[in-house]
Structures are given as C-alpha cells and as structure tokens.
C-alpha positions as a Python dict, from the first residue, in 0.01 Angstrom:
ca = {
    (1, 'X'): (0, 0, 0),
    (2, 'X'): (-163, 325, -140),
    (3, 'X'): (-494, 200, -289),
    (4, 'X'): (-548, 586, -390),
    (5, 'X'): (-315, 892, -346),
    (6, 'X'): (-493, 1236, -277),
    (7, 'X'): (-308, 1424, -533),
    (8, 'X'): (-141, 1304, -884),
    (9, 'X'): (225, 1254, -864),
    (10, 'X'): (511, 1204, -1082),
    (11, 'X'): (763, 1008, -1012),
    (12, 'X'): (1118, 905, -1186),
    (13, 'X'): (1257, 616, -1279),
    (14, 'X'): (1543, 638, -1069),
    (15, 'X'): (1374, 755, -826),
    (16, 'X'): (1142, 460, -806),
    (17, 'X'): (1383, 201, -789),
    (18, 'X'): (1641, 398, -562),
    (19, 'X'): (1367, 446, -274),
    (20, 'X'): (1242, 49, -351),
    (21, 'X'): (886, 150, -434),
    (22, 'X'): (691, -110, -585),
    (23, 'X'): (436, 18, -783),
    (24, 'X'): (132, -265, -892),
    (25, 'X'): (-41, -123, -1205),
    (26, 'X'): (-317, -364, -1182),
    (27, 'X'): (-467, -254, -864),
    (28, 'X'): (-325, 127, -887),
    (29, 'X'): (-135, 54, -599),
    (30, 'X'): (227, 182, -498),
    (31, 'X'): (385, -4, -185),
    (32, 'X'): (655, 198, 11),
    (33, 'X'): (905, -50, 231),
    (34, 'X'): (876, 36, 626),
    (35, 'X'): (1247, 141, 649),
    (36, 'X'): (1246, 403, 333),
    (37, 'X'): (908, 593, 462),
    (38, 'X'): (1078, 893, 651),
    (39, 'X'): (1321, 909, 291),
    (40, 'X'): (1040, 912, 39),
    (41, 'X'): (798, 1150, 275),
    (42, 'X'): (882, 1516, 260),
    (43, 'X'): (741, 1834, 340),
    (44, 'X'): (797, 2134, 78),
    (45, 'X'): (673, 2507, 166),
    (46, 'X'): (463, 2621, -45),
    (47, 'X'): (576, 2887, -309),
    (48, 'X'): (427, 3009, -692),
    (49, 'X'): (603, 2729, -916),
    (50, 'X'): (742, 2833, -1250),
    (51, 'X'): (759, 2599, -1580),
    (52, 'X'): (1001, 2638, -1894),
    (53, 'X'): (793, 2389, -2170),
    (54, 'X'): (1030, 2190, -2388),
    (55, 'X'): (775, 2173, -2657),
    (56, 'X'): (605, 2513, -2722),
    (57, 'X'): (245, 2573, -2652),
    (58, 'X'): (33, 2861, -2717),
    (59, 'X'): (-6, 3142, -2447),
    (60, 'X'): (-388, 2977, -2369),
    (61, 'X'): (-249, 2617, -2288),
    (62, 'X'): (87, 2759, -2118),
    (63, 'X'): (-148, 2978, -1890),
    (64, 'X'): (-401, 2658, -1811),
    (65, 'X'): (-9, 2476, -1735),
    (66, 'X'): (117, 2752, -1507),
    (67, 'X'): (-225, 2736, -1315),
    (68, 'X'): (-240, 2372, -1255),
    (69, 'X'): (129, 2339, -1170),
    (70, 'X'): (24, 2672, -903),
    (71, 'X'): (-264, 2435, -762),
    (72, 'X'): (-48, 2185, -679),
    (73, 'X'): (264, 2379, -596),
    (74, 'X'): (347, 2206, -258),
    (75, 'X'): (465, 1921, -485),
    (76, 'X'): (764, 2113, -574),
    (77, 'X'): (1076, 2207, -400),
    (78, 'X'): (1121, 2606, -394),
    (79, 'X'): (1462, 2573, -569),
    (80, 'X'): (1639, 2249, -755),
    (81, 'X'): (1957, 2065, -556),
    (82, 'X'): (2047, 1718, -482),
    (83, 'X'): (1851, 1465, -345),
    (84, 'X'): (1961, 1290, -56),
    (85, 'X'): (1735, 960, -158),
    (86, 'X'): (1927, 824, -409),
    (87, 'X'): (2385, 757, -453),
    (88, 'X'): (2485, 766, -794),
    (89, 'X'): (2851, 652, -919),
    (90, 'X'): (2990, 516, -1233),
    (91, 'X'): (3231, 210, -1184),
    (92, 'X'): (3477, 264, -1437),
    (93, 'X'): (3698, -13, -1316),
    (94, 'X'): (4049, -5, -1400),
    (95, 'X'): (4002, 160, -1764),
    (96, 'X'): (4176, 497, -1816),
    (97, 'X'): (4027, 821, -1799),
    (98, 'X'): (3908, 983, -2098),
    (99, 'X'): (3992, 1352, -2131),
    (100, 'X'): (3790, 1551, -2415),
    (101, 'X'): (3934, 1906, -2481),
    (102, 'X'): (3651, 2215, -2324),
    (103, 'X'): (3425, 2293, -2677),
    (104, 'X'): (3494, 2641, -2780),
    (105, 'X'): (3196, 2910, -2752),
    (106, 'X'): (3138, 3231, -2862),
    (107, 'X'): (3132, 3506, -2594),
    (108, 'X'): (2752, 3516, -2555),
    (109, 'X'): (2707, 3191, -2531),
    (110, 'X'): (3035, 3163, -2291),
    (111, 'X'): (2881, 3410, -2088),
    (112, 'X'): (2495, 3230, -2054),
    (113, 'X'): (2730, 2907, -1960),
    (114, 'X'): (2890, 3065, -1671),
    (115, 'X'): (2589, 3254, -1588),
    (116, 'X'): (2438, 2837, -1524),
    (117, 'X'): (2723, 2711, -1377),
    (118, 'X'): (2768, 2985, -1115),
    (119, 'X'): (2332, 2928, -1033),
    (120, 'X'): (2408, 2553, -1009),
    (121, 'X'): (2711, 2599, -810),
    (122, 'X'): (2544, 2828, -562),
    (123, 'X'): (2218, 2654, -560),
    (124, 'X'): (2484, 2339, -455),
    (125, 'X'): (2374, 2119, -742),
    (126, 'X'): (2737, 2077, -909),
    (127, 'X'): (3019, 2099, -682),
    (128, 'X'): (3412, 2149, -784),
    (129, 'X'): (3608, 1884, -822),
    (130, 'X'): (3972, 1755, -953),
    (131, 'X'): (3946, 1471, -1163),
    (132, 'X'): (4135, 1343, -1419),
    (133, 'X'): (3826, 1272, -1590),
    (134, 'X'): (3714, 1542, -1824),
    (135, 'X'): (3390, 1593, -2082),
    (136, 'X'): (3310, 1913, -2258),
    (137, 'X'): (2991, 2102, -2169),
    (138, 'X'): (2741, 2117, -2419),
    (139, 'X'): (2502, 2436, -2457),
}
C-alpha cells in the first residue's frame, strides 16, 4: 500500500484495471499486486514536456500549465508509443466485418492526415495491417 505518493499522478482507467491496482479512496491508499511491480514501475529521462490544451486558456494560465507540467516532467515519456502494460482486442465473434468507404478530404486537410499518420507510424504507435475490417479516419 502507498499511504502517500511523493508526487501527484494521473492515472487511466484502463490503465488501473489492466495493471490490477486497487486504489482505496478512504484511506488515500493505492495497493500494487507483488507480481505487476516491475510493469507499473518505470523510469523516464527527463526532457522539457510540451502540452496542446483542449479547452483554451489565456497565455497567463497556459504559461503557469507549461511550468508545472516542466516541474514534474520525469512523469512523462519523451515521445508517445504503446504501452507494453496493458493487451487490447475486440472479440467480434463470428459477425462479419464491416467495411466503411475512406471519407473524402480536401488536399490540406489530406495532407495534415498523412503528415499524422506517417509521425504515428514512425513513432510505432499504429502499425500496417491487412484486415478486412475497415473504418474511415476522422480529422
């Protein structure tokens, strides 16, 4: 049991339940099983960290943002990937595939698309694949 972490944390759903983390609101505790220790425990080097906000702030709260993220920037890996943690699949039993038709975009926005899938193929966060399972991207 952790009575008291050293530094804030955020932690996902997913995430949570994937590594078997019990977390006991009532005494602030969060119990990590023996076996999924070396799993949940990581190193990350240290590097500036840098935020895109969802909701807009102004250029005063963004700033205070970007400087607390900074403090704590060994929280966060250097670039995004997969996680080794957690398996995801979706048991579609016997039911068909559904195959939706590619949306149509206009050039510029074509062109930021593949600019994002070649960084997330590179960075090795999508992979290719042949599948007779098919769902338009959205932008």
């Amino acid at each position: 049991m952790l009575a008291d972490l050293e530094y804030p944390c955020i932690l996902g759903v997913d995430f949570i339940s994937g590594s078997k983390i019990v977390l006991d609101f009532y005494r602030k505790a969060l119990a990590i099983p023996y076996s999924q220790i070396e799993k949940v425990v990581k190193t990350i080097e240290e590097g500036n960290v840098e935020i895109d906000l969802i909701k807009k702030v102004g250029r005063k709260s963004e700033k205070k943002l970007q400087d607390l993220f900074n403090s704590f920037k060994g929280l966060f890996a250097d670039k995004s990937g997969l996680t080794h943690v957690l398996h995801h699949e979706i048991d579609i039993g016997d039911k068909q595939p559904v195959v939706s038709r590619p949306y149509r975009y206009v050039r510029v926005k074509q062109s930021i698309l593949d600019h994002h899938i070649e960084k997330m193929l590179k960075e090795g966060s999508i992979i290719p694949i042949q599948s007779p399972h098919a769902s338009p991207v959205v932008l």
